[in-house]
ROBA-467470 format. One line per 4 residues: number of its first residue (from 1); their letters; for each residue x, y, z of C-alpha. Coordinates in Angstrom, 1 decimal. Each point is the difference from the previous one (the first is absolute). Layout:
NUM) a) X:Y:Z  ...
***
This chain:
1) xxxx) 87.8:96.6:99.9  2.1:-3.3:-0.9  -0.8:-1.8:3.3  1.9:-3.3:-1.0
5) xxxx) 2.8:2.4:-0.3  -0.4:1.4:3.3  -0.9:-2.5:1.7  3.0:-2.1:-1.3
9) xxxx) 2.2:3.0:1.7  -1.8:0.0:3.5  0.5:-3.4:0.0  3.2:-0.6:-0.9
13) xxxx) 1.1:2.9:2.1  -1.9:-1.2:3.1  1.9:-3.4:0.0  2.9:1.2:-0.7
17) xxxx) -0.3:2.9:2.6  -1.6:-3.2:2.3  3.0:-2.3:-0.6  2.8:2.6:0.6
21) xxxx) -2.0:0.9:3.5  -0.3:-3.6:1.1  3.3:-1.0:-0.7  2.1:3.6:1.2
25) xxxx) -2.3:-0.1:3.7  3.0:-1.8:1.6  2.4:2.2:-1.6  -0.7:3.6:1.1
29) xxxx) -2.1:0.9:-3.1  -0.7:0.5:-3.8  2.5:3.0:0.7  2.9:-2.4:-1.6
33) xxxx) -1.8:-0.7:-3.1  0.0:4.4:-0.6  3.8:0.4:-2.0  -0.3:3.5:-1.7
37) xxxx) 3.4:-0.6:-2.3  -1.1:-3.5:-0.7  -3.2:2.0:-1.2  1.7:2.0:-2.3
41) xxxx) 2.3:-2.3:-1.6  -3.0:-2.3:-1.1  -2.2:2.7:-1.4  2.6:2.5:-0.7
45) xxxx) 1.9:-2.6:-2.0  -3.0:-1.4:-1.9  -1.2:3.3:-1.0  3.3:1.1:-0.8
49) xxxx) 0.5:-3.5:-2.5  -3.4:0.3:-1.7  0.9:3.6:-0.5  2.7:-1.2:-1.7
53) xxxx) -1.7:-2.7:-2.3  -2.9:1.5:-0.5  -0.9:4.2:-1.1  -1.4:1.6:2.9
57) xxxx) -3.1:1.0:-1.1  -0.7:-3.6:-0.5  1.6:-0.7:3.9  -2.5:2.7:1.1
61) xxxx) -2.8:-1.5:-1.9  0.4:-2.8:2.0  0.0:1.5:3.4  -2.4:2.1:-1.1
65) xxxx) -2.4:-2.9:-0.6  -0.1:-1.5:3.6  -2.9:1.5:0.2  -1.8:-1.6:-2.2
69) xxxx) 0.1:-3.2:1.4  -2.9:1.1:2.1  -2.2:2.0:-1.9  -2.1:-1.3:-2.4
73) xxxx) -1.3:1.7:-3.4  -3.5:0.9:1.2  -1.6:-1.9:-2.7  -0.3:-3.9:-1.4
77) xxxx) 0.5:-1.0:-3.7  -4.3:-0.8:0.4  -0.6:3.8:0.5  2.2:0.5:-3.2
81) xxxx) -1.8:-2.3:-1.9  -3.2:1.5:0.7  1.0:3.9:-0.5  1.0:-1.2:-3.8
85) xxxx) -3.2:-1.9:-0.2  -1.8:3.1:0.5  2.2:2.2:-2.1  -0.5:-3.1:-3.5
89) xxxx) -3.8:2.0:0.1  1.6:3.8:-0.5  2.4:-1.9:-2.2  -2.5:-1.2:-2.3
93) xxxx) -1.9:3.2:0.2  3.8:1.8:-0.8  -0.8:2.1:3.3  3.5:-1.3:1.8
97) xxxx) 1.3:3.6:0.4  -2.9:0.1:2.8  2.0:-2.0:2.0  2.9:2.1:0.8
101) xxxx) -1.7:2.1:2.2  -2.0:-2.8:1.4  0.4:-2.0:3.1  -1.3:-4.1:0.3
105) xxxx) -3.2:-0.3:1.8  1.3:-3.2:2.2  4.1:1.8:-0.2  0.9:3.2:1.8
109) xxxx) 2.1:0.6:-2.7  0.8:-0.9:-3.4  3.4:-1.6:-0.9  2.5:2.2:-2.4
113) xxxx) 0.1:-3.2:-2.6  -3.5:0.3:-0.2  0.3:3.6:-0.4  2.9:0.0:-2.5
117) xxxx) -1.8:-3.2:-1.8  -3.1:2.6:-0.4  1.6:3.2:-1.3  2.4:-2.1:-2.8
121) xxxx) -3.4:-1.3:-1.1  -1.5:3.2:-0.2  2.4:1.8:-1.5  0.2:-2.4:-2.2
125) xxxx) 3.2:-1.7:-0.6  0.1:-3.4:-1.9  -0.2:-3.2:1.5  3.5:-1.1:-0.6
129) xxxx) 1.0:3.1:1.8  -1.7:-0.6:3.1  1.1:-3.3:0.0  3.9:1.1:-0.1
133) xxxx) -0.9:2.4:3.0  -1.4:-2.3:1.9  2.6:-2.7:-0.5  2.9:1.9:0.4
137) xxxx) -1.3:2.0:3.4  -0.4:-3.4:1.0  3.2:-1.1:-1.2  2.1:2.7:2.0
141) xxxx) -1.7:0.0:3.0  0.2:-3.6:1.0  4.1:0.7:-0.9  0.3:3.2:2.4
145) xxxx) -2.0:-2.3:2.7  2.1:-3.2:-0.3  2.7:2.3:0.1  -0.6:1.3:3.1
149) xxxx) -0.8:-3.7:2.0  3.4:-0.9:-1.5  1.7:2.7:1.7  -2.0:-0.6:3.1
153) xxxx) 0.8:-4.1:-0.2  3.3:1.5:-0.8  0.4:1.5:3.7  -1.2:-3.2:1.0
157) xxxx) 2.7:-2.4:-1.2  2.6:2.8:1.2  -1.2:0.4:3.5  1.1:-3.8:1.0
161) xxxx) 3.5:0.6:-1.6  0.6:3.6:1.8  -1.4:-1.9:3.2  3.3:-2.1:-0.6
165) xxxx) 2.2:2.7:-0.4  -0.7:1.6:3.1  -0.4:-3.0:1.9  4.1:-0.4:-1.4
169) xxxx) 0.6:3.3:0.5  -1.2:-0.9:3.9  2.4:-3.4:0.3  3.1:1.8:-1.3
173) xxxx) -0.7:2.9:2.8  -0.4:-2.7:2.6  3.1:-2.1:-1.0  1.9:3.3:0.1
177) xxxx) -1.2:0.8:3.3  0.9:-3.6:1.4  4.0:0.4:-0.7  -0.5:3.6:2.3
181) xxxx) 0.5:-0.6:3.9  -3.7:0.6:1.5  -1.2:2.6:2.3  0.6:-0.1:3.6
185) xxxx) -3.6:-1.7:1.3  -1.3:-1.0:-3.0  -0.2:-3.6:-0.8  1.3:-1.3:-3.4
189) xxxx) -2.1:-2.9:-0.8  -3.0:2.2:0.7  1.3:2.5:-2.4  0.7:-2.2:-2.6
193) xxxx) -3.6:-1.8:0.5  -1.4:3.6:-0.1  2.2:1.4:-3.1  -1.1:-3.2:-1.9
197) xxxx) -4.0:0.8:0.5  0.7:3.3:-1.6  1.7:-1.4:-2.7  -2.9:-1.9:-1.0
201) xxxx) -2.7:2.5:0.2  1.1:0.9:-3.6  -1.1:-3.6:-1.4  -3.3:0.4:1.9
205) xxxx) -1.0:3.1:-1.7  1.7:-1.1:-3.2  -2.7:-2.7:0.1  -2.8:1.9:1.6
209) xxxx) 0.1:2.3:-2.5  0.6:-2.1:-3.0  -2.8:-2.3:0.7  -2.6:1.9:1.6
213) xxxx) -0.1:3.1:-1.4  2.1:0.6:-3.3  -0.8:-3.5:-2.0  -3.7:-0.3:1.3
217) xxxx) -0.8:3.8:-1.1  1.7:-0.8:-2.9  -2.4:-3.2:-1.1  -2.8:2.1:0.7
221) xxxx) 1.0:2.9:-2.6  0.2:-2.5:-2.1  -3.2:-1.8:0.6  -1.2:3.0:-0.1
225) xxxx) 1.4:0.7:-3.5  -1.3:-3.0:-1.4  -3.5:0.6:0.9  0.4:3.4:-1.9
229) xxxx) 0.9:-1.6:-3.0  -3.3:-1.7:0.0  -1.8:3.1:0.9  1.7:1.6:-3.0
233) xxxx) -0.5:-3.1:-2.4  -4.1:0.5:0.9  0.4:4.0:-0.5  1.4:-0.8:-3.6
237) xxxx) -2.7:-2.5:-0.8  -3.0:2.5:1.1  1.7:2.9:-1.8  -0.1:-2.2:-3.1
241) xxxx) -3.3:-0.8:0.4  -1.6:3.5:1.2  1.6:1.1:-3.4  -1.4:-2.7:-2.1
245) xxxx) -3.2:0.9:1.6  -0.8:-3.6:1.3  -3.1:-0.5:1.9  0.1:0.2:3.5
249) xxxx) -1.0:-3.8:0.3  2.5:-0.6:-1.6  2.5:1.8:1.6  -1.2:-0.9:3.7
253) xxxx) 0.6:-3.7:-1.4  3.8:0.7:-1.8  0.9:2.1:3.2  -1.2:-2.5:2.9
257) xxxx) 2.5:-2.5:-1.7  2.7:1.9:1.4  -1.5:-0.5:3.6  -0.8:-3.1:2.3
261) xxxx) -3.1:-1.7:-0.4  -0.7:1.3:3.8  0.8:3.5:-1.2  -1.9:0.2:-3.0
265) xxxx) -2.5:3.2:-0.8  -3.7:-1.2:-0.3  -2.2:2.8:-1.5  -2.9:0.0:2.4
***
C-alpha cells in the first residue's frame, strides 16, 4: 500500500470536505455544491476530448491505472539485487535453468525479468541478443506508460476548460431567463443570485478535478515510469553479467550501484 498516496487523498479530501462544511453552515448545506449536469459536462466532456486525441485503449490505460497509485510492487530494487546475486553462483556453475521453477528465499515470488533473463541464458541465445530484448522491452514499455499519463494529464488540462463551458452555458441560461417576467412569488434578485451559484459549480469541478485528481495521478504514473526504467536498466546489467558468468562479488558490487547507499545489499 502507497500510504503517501493515500494519505495525500484523505487529507486533501478532509479539508476540502472541512472547508465546504464550515463555510455552507449558514447557508442551508453542502446540498448546493451537488450539480448532477455540471457533473457531466466536466467529466463527460473531458473523457469525451481525450477520446478524441488520444486511442482509447490508451484513454482506458489511464483510467485503468488509478489504481495504482496506491499499491505498491511488493518488492524493493535491494530484494532484486540479492535474488541475482544468488542466481551469478548457478550461473557460473551453468545451472540457471534451475531457476525457473524456483522461488527467492527472502521473495514470495520471482520477477518475470528474472525469469525471462534465466531461460534466454539457458537456452542459449547470444549476448547481443539478449541485450536487444532487453533494450527494446524496455524501450516500449516506458512509451505505452508515458502514453497513458499523457492521456490522463490530458483529462486534466481539459477538465478546467469544459468547467468554463458549462459555467457559460449557465450565464447564457441566466441572462435568458432575466428578459422573461418572473413567477408570481418568487423574488428576482434571489433567483438570479441562485442561477449564478449554479453556473459556477462547473469551474469548481473543472478545477477540482484537474488538479486533484487527473494531473496528480498523472505525475505519479509517471514517477512511477521512471523508477522502472531504472529497475529495467539494473535487469539488463545483471542479465549481462549472469551470462558472462561474473562472480557474485562482483555482481552484488555492479548491481548495488543502481541502488542508494541506504538500500544497498550487504551479504551477511
Amino acid at each position: 500500500m502507497n500510504l503517501g498516496a493515500l494519505i495525500g487523498l484523505v487529507l486533501g479530501l478532509g479539508i476540502l470536505i472541512g472547508a465546504a462544511a464550515m463555510g455552507s453552515a449558514d447557508t442551508g448545506g453542502m446540498g448546493s455544491l451537488w450539480d448532477g449536469i455540471s457533473m457531466a459536462i466536466v467529466v463527460g466532456g473531458a473523457f469525451a476530448a481525450t477520446c478524441i486525441a488520444y486511442p482509447l485503449t490508451d484513454v482506458i490505460a489511464a483510467l485503468s491505472g488509478f489504481p495504482k497509485v496506491f499499491s505498491t510492487q511488493g518488492f524493493t530494487l535491494k530484494d532484486v539485487v540479492q535474488d541475482y546475486v544468488g542466481l551469478a553462483e548457478l550461473a557460473r556453475k551453468g545451472e540457471l535453468a534451475k531457476a525457473l521453477d524456483e522461488k527467492p528465499d527472502h521473495m514470495p515470488f520471482r520477477l518475470g525479468s528474472i525469469k525471462d533473463t534465466c531461460r534466454m541464458i539457458s537456452d542459449g541465445l547470444a549476448k547481443d541478443d539478449i541485450r536487444t530484448i532487453k533494450e527494446n522491452q524496455e524501450q516500449y514499455r516506458a512509451l505505452r506508460e508515458i502514453k497513458a499519463a499523457n492521456a490522463l494529464a490530458k483529462m486534466g488540462e481539459y477538465a478546467p476548460s469544459f468547467g468554463m463551458i458549462g459555467t457559460l452555458f449557465g450565464l447564457i441560461f441566466m441572462l435568458a431567463g432575466m428578459a422573461l417576467p418572473p413567477a408570481p412569488g418568487v423574488d428576482p434578485t434571489a433567483a438570479l443570485i441562485s442561477n449564478m451559484a449554479i453556473a459556477l459549480i462547473t469551474t469548481l469541478y473543472g478545477a477540482l478535478f484537474a488538479f486533484f485528481f487527473f494531473m496528480p495521478f498523472s505525475d505519479h504514473l509517471k514517477y512511477v515510469n521512471d523508477d522502472k526504467k531504472v529497475e529495467s536498466a539494473l535487469h539488463l546489467e545483471a542479465a549481462m553479467l549472469l551470462y558472462d558468468k561474473v562472480h557474485p562479488i562482483m555482481v552484488q558490487e555492479r548491481l548495488n550501484a543502481f541502488l542508494e547507499r541506504k538500500d544497498r545489499f550487504v551479504d551477511e
